[in-house]
C-alpha positions in Angstrom: 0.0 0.0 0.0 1.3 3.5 -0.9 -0.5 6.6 0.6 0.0 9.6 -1.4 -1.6 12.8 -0.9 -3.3 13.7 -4.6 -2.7 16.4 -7.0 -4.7 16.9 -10.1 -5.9 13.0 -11.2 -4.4 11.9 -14.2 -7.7 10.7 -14.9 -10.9 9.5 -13.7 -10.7 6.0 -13.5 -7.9 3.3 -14.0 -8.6 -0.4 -15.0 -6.2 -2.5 -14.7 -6.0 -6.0 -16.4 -6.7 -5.5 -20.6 -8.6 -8.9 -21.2 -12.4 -9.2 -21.5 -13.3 -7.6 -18.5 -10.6 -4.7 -18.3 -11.7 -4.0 -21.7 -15.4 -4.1 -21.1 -14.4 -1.8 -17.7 -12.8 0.8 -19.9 -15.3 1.2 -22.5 -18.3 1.9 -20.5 -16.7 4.0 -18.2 -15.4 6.2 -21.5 -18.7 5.6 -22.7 -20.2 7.8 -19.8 -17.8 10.4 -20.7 -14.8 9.5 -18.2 -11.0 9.8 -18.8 -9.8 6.5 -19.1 -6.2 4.3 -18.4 -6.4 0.9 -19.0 -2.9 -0.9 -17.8 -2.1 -4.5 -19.3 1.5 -5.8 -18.2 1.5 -7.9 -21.4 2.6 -6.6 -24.5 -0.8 -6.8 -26.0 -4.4 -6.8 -24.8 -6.0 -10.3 -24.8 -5.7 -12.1 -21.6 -7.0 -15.1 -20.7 -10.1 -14.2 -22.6 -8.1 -14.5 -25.9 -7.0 -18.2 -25.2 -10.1 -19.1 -24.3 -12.7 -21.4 -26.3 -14.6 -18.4 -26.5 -18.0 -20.0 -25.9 -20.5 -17.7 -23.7 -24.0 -18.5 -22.2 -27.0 -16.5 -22.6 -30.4 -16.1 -22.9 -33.4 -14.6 -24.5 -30.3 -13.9 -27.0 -31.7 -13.4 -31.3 -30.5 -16.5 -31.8 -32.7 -18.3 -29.0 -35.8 -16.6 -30.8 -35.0 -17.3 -34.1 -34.8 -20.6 -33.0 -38.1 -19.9 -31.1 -36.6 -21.4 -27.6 -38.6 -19.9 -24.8 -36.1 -19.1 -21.9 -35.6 -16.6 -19.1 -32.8 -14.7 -16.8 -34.8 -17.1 -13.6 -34.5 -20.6 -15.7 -30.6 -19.9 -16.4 -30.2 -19.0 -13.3 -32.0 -22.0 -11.6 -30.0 -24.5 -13.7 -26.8 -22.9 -12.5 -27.9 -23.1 -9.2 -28.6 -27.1 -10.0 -25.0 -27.4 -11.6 -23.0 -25.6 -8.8 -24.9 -27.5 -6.2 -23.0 -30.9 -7.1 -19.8 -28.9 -5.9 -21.3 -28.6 -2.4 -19.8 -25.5 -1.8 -20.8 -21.8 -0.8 -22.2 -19.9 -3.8 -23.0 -16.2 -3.9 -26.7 -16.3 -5.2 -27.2 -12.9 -5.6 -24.3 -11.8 -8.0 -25.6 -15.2 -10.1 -28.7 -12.7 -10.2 -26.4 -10.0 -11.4 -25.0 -12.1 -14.0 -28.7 -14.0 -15.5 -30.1 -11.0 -15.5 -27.7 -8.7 -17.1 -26.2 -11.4 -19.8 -28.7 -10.9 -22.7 -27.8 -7.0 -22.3 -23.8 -7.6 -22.7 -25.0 -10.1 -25.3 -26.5 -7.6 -27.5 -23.6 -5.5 -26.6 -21.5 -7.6 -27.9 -23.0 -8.3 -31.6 -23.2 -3.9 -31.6 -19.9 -3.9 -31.3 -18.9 -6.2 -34.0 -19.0 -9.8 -32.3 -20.4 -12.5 -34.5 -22.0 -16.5 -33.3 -23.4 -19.0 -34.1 -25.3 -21.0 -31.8 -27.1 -21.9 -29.5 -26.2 -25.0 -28.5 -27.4 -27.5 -26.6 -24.8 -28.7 -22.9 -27.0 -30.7 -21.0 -27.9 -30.2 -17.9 -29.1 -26.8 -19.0 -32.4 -27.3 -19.5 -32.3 -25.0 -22.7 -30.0 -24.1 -25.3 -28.0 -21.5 -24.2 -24.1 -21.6 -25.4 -23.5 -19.2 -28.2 -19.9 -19.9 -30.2 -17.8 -16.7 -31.0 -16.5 -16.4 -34.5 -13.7 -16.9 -35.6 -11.7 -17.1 -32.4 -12.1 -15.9 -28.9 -9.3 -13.0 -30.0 -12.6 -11.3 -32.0 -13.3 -10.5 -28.8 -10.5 -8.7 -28.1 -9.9 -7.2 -31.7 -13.9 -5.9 -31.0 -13.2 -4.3 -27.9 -9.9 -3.0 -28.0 -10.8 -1.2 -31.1 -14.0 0.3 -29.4 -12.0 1.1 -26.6 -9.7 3.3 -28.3 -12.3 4.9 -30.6 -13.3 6.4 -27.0 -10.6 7.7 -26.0 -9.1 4.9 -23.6 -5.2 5.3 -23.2 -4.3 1.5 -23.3 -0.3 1.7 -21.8 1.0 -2.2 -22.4 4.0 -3.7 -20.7 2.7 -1.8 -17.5 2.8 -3.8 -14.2 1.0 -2.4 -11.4 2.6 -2.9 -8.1 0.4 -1.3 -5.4 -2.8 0.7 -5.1 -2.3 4.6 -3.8 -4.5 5.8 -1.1 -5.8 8.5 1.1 -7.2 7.6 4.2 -9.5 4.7 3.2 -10.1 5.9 -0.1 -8.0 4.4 -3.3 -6.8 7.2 -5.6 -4.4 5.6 -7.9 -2.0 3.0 -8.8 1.8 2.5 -8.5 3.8 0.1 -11.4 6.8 -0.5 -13.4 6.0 0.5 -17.2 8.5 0.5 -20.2 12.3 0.2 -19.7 11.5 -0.8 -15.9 10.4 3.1 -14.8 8.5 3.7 -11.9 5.6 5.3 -12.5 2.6 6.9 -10.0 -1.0 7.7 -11.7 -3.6 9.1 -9.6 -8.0 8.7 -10.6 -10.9 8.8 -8.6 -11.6 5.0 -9.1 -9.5 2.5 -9.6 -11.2 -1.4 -11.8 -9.1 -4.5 -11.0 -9.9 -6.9 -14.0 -6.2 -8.8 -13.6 -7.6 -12.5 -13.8 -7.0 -15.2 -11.7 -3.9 -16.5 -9.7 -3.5 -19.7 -11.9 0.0 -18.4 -12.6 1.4 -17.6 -9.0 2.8 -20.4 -7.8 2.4 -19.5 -4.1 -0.9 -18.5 -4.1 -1.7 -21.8 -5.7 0.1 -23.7 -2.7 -2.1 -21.1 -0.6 -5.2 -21.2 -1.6 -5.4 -25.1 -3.6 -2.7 -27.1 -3.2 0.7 -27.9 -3.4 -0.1 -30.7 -6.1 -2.1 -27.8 -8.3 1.0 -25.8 -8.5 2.4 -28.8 -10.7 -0.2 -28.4 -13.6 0.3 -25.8 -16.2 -1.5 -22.6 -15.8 -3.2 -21.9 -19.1 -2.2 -18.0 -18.6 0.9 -18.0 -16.9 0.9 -14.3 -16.5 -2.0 -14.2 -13.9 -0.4 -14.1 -11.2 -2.7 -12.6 -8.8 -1.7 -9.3 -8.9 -5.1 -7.6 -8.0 -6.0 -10.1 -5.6 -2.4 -8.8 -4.0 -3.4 -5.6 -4.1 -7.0 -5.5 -2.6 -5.6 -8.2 0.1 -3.0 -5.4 1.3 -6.0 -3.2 1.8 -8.2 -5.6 3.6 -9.6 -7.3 1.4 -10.1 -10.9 1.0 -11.2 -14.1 -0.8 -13.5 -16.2 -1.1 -13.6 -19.6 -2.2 -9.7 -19.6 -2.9 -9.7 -23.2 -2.6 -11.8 -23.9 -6.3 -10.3 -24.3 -9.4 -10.2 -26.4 -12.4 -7.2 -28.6 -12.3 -7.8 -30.7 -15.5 -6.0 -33.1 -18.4 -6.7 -31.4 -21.7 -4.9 -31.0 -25.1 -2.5 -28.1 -25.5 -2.6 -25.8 -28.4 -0.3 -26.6 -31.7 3.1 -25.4 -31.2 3.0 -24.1 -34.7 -0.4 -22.5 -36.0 -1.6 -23.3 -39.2 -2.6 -21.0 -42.1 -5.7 -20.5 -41.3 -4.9 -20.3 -37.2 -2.7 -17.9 -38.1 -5.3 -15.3 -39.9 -6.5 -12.4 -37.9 -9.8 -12.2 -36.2 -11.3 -10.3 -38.9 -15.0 -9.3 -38.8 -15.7 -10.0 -42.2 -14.1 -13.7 -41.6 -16.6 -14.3 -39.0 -19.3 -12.9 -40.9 -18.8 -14.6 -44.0 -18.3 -18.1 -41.6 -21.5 -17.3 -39.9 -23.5 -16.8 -42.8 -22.2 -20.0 -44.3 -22.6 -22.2 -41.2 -26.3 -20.4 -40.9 -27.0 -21.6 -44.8 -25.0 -24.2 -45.6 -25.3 -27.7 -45.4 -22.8 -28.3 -42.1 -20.4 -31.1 -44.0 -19.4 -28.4 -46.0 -18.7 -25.4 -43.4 -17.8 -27.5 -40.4 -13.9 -28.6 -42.1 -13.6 -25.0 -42.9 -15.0 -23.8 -39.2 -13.1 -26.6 -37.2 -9.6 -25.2 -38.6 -9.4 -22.8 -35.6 -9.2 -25.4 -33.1 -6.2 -23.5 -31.7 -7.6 -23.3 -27.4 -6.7 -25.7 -24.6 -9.4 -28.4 -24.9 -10.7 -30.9 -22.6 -11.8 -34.4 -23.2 -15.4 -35.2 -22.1 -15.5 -37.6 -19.6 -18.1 -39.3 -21.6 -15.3 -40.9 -24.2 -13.9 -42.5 -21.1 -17.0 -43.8 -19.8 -17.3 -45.6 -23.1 -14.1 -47.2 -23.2 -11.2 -45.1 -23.6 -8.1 -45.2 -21.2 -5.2 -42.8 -20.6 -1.6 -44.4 -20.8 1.3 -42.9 -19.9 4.7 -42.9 -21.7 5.7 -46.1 -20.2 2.6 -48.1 -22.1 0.6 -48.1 -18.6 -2.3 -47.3 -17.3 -2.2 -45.2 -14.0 -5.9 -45.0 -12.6 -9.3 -44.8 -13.5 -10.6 -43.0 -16.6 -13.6 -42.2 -15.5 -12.4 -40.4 -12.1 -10.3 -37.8 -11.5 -6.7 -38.5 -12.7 -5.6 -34.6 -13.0 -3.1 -34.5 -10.2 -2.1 -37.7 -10.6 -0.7 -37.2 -14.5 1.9 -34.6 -13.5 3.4 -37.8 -11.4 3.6 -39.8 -14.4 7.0 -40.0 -16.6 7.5 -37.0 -18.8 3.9 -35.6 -17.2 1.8 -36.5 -20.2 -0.1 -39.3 -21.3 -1.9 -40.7 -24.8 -5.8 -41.4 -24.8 -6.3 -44.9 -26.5 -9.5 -45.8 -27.9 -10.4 -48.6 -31.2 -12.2 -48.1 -34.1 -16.1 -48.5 -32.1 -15.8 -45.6 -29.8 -14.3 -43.9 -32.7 -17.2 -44.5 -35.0 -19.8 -43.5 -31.6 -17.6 -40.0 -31.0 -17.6 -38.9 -34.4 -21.1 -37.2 -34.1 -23.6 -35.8 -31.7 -24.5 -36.3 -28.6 -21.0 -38.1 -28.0 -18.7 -35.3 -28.4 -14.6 -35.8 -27.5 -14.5 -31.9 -26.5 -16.3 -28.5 -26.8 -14.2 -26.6 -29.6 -14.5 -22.7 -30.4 -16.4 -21.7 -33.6 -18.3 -24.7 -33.5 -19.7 -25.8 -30.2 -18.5 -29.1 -29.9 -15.6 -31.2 -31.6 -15.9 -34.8 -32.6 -12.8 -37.4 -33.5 -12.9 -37.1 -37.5 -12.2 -33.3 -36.4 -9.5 -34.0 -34.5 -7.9 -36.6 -37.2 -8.1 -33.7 -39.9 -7.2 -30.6 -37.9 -5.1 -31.4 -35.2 -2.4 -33.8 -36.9 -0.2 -33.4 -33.8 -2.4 -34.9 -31.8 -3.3 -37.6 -33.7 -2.4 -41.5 -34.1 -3.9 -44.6 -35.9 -2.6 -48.1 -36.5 -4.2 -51.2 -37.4 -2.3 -53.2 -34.8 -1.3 -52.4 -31.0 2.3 -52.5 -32.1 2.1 -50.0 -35.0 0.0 -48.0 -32.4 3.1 -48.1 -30.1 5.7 -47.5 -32.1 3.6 -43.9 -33.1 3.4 -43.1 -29.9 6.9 -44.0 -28.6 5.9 -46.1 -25.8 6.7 -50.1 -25.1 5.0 -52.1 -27.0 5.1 -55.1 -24.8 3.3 -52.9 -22.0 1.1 -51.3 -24.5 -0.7 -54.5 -25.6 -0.2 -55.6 -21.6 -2.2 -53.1 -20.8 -5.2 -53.2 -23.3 -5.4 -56.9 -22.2 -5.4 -56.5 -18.9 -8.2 -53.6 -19.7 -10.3 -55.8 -21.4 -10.0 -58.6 -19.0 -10.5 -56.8 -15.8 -12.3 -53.8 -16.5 -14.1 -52.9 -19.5 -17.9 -54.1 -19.4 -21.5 -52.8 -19.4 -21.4 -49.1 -20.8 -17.0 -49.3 -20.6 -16.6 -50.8 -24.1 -13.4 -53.0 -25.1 -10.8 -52.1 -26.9 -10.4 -55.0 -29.5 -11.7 -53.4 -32.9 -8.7 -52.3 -35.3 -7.4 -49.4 -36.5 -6.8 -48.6 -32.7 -6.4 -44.7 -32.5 -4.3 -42.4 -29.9 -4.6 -38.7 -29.0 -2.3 -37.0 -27.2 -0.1 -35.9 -25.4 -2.3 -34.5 -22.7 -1.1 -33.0 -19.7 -2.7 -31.5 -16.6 -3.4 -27.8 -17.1 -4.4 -25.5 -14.1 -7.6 -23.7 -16.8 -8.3 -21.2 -13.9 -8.6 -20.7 -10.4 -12.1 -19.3 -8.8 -11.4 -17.4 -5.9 -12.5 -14.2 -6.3 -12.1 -10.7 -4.0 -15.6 -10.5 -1.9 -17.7 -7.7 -3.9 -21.0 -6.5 -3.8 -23.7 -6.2 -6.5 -21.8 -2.9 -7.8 -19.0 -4.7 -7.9 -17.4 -2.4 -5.4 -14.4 -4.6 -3.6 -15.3 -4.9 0.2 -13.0 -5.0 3.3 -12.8 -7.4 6.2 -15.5 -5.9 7.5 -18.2 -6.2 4.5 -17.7 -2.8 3.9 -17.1 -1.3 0.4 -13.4 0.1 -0.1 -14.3 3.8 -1.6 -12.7 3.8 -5.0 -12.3 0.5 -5.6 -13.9 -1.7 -7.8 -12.8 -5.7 -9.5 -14.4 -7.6 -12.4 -14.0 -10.8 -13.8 -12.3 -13.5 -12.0 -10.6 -11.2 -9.5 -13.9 -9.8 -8.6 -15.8 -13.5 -8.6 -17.1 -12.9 -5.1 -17.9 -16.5 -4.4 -19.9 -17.0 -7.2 -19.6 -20.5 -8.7 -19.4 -21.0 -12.5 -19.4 -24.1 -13.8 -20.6 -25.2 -17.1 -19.4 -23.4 -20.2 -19.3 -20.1 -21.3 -20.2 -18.7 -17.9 -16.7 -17.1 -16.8 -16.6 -15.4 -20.0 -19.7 -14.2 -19.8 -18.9 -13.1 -16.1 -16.2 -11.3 -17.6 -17.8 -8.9 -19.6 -21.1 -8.5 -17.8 -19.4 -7.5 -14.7 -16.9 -5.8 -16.7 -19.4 -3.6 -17.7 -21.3 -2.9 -14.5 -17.6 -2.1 -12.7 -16.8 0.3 -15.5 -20.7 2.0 -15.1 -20.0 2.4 -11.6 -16.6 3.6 -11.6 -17.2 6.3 -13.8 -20.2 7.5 -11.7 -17.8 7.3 -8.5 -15.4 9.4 -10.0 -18.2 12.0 -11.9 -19.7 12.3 -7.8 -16.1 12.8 -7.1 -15.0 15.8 -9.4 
C-alpha cells in the first residue's frame, strides 16, 4: 500500500487488467464520458479471454428466438444453481442474479460492437440451449473491444505492471507500477477497476489457496499471477472460495499455428463463416469452421466412460478414466499421457450427442475433427504394435495393458478395446484452466473489506472480482467477464463523476 496525498488526477478511472473484463471496464466507463487508463502488463491486450474457447452462455439472445426457444434470466439461473450445487460449496446467489439478469444485455452489446456467433447449443444439464460460439476465435473479442475502446478515448499503456494501489485515508486514488524500460511510474483517478484474472499463474498462491499438487499443472495464462488479488488483500480485502479451481487433463494448443490459425480475427471472416454455417449444409462449413481449433481443450468424460483409457509414456495405465486422474498425471513419466481408444468408440464420437471436446467456432468437436485438424495430436494403427511404435511407448506394456483392460475392467457401458485401426490422442497433460477465488464484492461490484464494507474507490471484475460466485458449465466465466466488466466500468465512472 502507498499513501500519497493527490494532485490533479491523471484521470478519472484506471482499469487494470486488458482482457475481457478490463476491456469491457474501460469502454463503458469512457462511454459515460470518463478519462480512461487501461494498464495491461502484457505486450498486448487479450488475456486469458483471448485463449479461451470463447463459448459464452446467454439467454433470450436473437439467436434463442430465431430458434423460437422460450427461456428466461430465472430458468438460467435456476440450472446454475442445479450445476454448482453438485460442488457442495458456498455460492453467492445474488451476483448469479447479477450475471442471468444482465447477460442478454452484454450479449447484444457484444454483436453492436462487432461480435459474430453461431449457436445456441445445446450442454445438457441446462435445461435449454444457451451456449453461443464466438466467430472466428475468442481473439474477436479482443480485436472488437480494444478497437471500441480506443475509438473512445481509452489510453491503453501495455508492458505496465502495477505494483500497489495509492490511497488516502480509506479511499484508493491511484495506482503505482513499473512501465517500459523498468520506470517507476505513479498515476492518480478517482476509481480504480481490477480486472487482472486469476492466480493460476502464482505459484504460491496456488500452494495457498489449492494445493501444493495444483501448482504442478500448467497454468493456461501464466501471467496471472494474482496481482489484483495482491493488491486488494494489502487493503483488507479478502477471498473467497480460494480453494476452487479447475485442475484438469486437456490437449495443449499446436506449437506451430496453421494458415488459417494464423489469420487475424477479422469481422468480415466471422461474418462470411457465420452466414455460411447459418446456410449451408454443415459437412461443407464444419472442415472450414473446425480449422481454428487453436484453445486448450478438454476431453469429455463421456469418451472414457465408453471405453477409452489414458496411458502414460511407459505403455501403462495409471488410474481410472472415469475419475479424476488430473493431479495424478503430472506424477507420471515426462507428465503426459496418450488417450487410447479402437475403431467402435471412434465411430460413436464422431457425431452428436457423443462429443470428444467442446471446440470454439463450432460448439463441440468430434474425432474425424480431430484426425483432420489437429495432426499433432493424432495416431492410428491397425495393430497395437504399430499404435506403439507412433506413440513411442513399449510395446510389450502397450498391448499388456489393453489386455489387462479388457480382462479386468471394461464391461456394461465401458466398451473394449479389440476393434482395429486402434487410434491415440495425445499428449495430454494437466493444465491448471483457472482458479475461482475471487475478492468479496457486492452487487456494484465495489471490492469490500474485512468488515463487508465497500473500499471507496475501488472496484474488481472478472475473476478477480468473482465474489464467491460458482461458475461451472461453459461459457459462464466469460460471460462473467464482460457482464461484470461492464457494471464495474458503469460504476466507476459514476464514482469518479460524484467525485469531481
Amino acid at each position: 500500500m502507498v499513501v500519497s496525498v493527490p494532485g490533479r488526477d491523471d484521470c478519472d478511472v484506471i482499469v487494470i487488467g486488458g482482457g475481457g473484463a478490463g476491456l469491457a471496464a474501460a469502454i463503458e466507463a469512457a462511454a459515460a464520458g470518463a478519462r480512461v487508463v487501461l494498464l495491461e502488463k502484457n505486450p498486448r491486450p487479450g488475456g486469458t479471454t483471448a485463449l479461451s474457447v470463447g463459448s459464452i452462455t446467454a439467454t433470450r439472445t436473437p439467436h434463442q428466438l430465431r430458434q423460437g426457444i422460450q427461456d428466461s434470466p430465472a430458468e438460467h439461473a435456476r440450472d446454475m444453481a442445479k450445476i454448482n450445487s453438485r460442488r457442495g460449496l458456498p455460492d453467492n446467489p445474488e451476483l448469479r442474479r447479477v450475471l442471468t439478469e444482465n447477460i442478454t444485455d452484454t450479449f447484444r452489446w457484444l454483436m453492436e460492437l462487432g461480435v459474430d456467433f453461431i449457436g445456441p447449443l445445446p450442454e445438457p444439464p441446462h435445461s435449454r440451449s444457451r451456449m453461443h460460439c464466438v466467430l472466428p476465435t475468442a481473439k474477436a473479442y479482443i480485436a472488437r473491444l480494444a478497437q471500441r475502446a480506443r475509438s473512445l478515448g481509452v489510453e491503453i499503456r501495455c508492458d505496465f505492471s502495477a505494483q500497489s494501489l495509492v490511497t488516502q485515508g480509506a479511499r484508493v486514488i491511484g495506482v503505482d507500477g513499473i512501465g517500459t524500460a523498468g520506470r517507476h511510474d505513479r498515476i492518480h483517478a478517482a476509481a480504480t477497476v481490477l480486472a487482472t484474472g486469476d492466480f493460476s499463474g502464482s505459484a504460491a498462491m496456488v500452494e495457498k489457496y489449492v494445493s501444493a499438487d495444483a501448482m504442478k499443472a500448467i497454468p493456461v495464462n501464466p501471467t496471472n499471477t494474482g496481482d489484483g488479488h495482491r493488491m486488494a488483500l494489502a487493503l483488507g480485502g479478502r477471498i473467497l472460495n480460494g480453494q476452487v479451481a479447475l485442475v484438469a487433463i486437456r490437449f495443449l494448443p499446436p506449437k506451430r499455428p496453421s494458415l488459417m490459425q494464423s489469420v487475424p480475427p477479422l469481422r468480415l471472416l466471422a461474418r462470411v463463416m457465420r452466414i455460411a454455417y447459418e446456410c449451408l449444409p454443415e459437412a461443407l462449413v464444419r472442415p472450414f469452421v473446425m480449422a481454428f481449433i487453436t484453445s486448450v481443450l478438454q476431453p469429455a468424460k463421456g469418451i472414457y466412460q465408453a471405453g477409452a483409457i489414458l496411458v502414460n509414456r511407459d505403455g501403462r495405465r495409471f488410474g481410472d478414466e472415469t475419475g479424476d486422474l488430473a493431479l495424478a498425471l503430472p506424477q507420471q513419466p515426462g507428465g503426459a499421457a496418450f488417450m487410447l481408444f479402437d475403431r467402435c468408440i471412434a465411430e460413436r464420437f464422431s457425431h452428436w450427442p457423443h462429443f470428444v471436446s467442446t471446440a470454439p467456432g463450432a460448439g463441440y468437436a468430434y474425432v474425424p475433427d480431430y484426425r483432420r485438424h489437429r495432426r499433432d495430436l493424432w495416431h492410428q494403427a491397425d495393430t497395437l504394435a504399430d499404435l506403439a511404435r507412433s506413440l513411442g511407448v513399449p510395446e510389450d506394456a502397450l498391448r499388456q495393458t489393453v489386455f489387462e483392460y479388457n480382462e479386468t475392467v471394461a464391461g456394461g457401458e465401458r466398451g473394449t478395446l479389440r476393434e482395429p485401426p486402434f487410434c491415440a490422442l495425445g499428449p495430454l497433460n494437466t493444465v491448471l484452466v483457472f482458479t475461482d477465488g475471487g475478492l468479496a464484492i457486492d452487487s456494484a461490484l465495489r471490492v469490500l473489506d474485512a468488515e463487508d464494507k465497500p473500499i471507496p474507490g475501488l472496484y474488481a471484475a472478472g475473476s478477480v472480482g468473482q465474489g464467491g460466485m460458482l461458475l461451472d458449465g461453459h461459457g459462464h466465466h466469460i460471460g462473467w467477464a464482460f457482464t461484470s466488466g461492464r457494471i464495474a466500468g458503469q460504476q466507476a465512472g459514476a464514482f469518479a463523476r460524484e467525485a469531481r
